[in-house]
Backbone as a chain_set.jsonl record, in Angstrom:
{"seq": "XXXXXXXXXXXXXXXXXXXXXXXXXXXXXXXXXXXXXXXXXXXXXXXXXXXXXXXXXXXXXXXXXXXXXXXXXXXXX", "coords": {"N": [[-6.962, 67.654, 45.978], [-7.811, 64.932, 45.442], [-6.794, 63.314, 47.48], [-8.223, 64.384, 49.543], [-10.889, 63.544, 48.198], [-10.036, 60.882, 48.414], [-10.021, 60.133, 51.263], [-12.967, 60.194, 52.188], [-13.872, 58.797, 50.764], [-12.376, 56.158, 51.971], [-13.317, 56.476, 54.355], [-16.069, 55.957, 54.149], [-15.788, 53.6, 53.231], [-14.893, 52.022, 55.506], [-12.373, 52.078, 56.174], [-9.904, 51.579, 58.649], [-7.749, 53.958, 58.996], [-4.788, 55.849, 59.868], [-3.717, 57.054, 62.875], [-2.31, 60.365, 63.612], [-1.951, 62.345, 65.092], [-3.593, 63.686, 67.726], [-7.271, 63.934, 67.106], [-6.849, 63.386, 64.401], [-6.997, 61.847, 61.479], [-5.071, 59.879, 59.416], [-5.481, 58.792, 56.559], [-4.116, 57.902, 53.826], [-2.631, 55.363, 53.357], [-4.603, 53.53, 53.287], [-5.895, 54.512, 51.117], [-3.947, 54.061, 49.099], [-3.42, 51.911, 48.979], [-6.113, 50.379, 48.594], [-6.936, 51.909, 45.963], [-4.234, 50.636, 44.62], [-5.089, 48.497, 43.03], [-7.04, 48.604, 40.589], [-9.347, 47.591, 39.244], [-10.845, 46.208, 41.269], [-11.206, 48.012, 42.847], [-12.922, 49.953, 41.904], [-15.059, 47.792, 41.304], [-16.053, 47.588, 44.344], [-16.472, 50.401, 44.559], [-19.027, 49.825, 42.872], [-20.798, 48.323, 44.007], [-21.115, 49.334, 46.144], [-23.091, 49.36, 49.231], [-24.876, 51.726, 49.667], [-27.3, 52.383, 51.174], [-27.367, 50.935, 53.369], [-25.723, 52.529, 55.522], [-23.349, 51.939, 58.141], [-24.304, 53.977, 61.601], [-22.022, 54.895, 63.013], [-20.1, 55.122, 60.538], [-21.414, 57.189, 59.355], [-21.539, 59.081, 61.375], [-19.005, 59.647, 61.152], [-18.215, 60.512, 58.383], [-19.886, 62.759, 59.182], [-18.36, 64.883, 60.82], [-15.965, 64.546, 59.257], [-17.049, 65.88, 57.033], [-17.756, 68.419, 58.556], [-15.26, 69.164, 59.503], [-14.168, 69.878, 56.628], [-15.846, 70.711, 54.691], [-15.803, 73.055, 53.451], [-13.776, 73.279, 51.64], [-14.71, 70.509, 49.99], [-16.439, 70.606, 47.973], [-18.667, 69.799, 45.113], [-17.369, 71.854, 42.579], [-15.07, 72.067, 43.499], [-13.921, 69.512, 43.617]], "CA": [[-8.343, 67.241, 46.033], [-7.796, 63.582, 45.111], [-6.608, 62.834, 48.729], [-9.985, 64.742, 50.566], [-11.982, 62.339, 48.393], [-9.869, 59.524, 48.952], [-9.954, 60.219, 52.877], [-13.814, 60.485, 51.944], [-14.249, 57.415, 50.185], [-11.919, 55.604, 53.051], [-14.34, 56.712, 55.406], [-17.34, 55.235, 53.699], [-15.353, 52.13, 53.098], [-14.56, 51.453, 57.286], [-11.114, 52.076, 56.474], [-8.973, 52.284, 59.491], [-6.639, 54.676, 59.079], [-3.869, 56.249, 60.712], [-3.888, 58.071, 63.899], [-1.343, 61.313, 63.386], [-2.208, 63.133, 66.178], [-5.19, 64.007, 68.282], [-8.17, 63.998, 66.127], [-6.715, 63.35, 62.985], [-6.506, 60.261, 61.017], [-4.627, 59.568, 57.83], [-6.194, 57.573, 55.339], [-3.516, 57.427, 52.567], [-2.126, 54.416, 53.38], [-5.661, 53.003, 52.99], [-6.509, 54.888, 49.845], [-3.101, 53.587, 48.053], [-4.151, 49.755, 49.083], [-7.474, 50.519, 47.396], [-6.073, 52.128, 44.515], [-3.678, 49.783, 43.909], [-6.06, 47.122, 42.426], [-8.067, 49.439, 39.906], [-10.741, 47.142, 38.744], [-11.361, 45.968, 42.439], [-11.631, 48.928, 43.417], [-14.294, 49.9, 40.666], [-16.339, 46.65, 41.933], [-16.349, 48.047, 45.578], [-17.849, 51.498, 44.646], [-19.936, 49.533, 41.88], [-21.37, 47.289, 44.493], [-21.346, 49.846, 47.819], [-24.333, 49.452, 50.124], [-25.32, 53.182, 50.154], [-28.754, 52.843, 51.629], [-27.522, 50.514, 54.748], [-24.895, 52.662, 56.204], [-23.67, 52.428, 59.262], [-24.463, 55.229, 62.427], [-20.876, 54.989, 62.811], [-19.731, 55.755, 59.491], [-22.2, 58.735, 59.206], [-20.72, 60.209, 62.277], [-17.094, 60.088, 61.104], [-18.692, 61.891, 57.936], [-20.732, 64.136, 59.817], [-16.885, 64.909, 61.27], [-14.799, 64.846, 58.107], [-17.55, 67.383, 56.359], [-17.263, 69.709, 59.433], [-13.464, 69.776, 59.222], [-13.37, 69.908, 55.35], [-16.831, 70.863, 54.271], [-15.884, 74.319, 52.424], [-13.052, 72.451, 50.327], [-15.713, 69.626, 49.617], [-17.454, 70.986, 47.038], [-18.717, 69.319, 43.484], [-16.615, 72.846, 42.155], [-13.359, 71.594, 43.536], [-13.57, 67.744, 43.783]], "C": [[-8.49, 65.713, 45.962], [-7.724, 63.008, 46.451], [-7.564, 62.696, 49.418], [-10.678, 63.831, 50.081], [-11.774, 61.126, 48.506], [-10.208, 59.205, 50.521], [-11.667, 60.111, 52.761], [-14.508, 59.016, 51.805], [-13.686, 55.895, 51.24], [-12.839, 54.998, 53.479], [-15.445, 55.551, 55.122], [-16.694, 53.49, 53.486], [-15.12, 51.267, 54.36], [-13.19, 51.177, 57.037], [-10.475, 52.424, 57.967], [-8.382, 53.356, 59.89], [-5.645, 54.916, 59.786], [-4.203, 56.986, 61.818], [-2.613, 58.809, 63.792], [-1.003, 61.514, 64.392], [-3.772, 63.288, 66.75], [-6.306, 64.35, 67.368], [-8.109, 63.803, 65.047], [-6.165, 62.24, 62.543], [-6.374, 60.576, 59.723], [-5.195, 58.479, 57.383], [-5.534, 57.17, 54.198], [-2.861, 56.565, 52.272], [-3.243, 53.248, 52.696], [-6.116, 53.245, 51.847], [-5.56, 54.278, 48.761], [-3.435, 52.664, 48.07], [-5.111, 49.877, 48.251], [-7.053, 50.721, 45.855], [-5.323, 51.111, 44.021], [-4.468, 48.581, 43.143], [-7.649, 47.875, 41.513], [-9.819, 48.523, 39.62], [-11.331, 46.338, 40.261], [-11.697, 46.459, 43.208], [-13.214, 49.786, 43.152], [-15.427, 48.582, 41.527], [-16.463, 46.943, 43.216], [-17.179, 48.913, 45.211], [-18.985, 50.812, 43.43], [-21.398, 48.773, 43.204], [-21.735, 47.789, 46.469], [-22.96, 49.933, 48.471], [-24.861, 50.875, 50.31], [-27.006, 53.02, 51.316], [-28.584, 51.911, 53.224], [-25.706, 50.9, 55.238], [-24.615, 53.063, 57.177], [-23.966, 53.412, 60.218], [-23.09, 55.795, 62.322], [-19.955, 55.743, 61.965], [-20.449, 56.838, 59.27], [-21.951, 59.172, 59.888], [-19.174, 60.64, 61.846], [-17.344, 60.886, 59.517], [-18.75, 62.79, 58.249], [-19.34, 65.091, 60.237], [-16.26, 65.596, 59.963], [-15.799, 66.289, 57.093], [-17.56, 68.957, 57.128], [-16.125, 70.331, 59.358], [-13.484, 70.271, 57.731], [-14.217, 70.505, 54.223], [-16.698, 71.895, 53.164], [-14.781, 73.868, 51.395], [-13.484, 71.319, 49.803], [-16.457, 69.738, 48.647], [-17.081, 70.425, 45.767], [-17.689, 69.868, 42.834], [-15.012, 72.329, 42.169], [-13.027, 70.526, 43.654], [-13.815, 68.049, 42.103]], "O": [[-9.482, 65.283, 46.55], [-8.584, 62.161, 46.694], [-7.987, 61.652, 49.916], [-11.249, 63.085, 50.876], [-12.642, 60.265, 48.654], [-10.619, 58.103, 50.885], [-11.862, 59.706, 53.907], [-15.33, 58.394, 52.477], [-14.329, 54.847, 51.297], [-13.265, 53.849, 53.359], [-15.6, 54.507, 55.756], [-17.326, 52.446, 53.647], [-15.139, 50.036, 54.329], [-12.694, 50.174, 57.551], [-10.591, 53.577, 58.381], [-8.448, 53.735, 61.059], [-5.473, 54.01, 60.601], [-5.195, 57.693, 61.635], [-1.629, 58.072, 63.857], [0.053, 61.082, 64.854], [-4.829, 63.011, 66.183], [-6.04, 65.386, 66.759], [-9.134, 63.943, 64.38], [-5.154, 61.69, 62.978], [-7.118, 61.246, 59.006], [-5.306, 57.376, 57.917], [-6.017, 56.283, 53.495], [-2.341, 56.548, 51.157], [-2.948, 52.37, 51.884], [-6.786, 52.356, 51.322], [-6.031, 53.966, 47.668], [-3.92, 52.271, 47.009], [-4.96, 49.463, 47.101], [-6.911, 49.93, 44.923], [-5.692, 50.618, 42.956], [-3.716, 47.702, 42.721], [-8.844, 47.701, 41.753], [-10.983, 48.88, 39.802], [-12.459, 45.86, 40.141], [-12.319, 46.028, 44.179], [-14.163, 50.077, 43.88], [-16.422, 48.801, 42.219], [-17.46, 46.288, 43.518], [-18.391, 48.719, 45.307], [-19.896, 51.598, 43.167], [-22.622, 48.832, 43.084], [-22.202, 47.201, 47.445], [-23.826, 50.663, 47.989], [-25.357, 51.044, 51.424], [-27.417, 53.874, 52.102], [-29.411, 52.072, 54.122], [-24.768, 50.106, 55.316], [-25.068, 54.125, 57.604], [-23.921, 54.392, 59.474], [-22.85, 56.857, 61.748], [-19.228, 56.669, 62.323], [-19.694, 57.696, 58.813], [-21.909, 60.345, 59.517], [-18.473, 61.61, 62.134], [-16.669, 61.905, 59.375], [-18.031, 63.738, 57.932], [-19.444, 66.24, 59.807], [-16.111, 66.792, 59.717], [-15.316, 67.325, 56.637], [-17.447, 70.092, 56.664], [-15.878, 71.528, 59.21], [-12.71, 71.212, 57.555], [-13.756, 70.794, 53.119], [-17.304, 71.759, 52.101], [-15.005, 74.169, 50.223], [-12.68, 70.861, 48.991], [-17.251, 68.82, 48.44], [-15.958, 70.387, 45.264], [-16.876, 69.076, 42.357], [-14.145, 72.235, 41.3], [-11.828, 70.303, 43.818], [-13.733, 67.128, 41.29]]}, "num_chains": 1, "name": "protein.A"}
């Protein structure tokens, strides 16, 4: 579960990621970079723009909750 909301949190961040294969991008390269720097990481989500985000990024949501939506839940994050 830690991964889905890192790949999650990525997302919302305009991480890059990896391209695997056709449709699917890794993000854990991007989520360890983040991670690695705990209290800088903390001041990103302290300080995230929620209310001006891009179309962009809400489509690759709209995406990652389609693929992942039923293991997404409050319950199991």
């Amino acid at each position: 579960m830690i991964k889905l909301t890192m790949d999650a949190v990525c997302i919302l961040m305009a991480q890059k990621g990896k391209k695997v294969e056709k449709g699917v991008i890794e993000y854990w390269d991007d989520a360890r970079k983040l991670l690695s720097d705990p209290n800088g990481f903390i001041k990103k989500l302290e300080k995230y723009d929620k209310d001006n985000i891009s179309e962009n990024i809400i489509l690759k949501m709209k995406d990652f909750l389609e693929k992942n939506g039923k293991k997404f839940t409050p319950q199991n994050i």
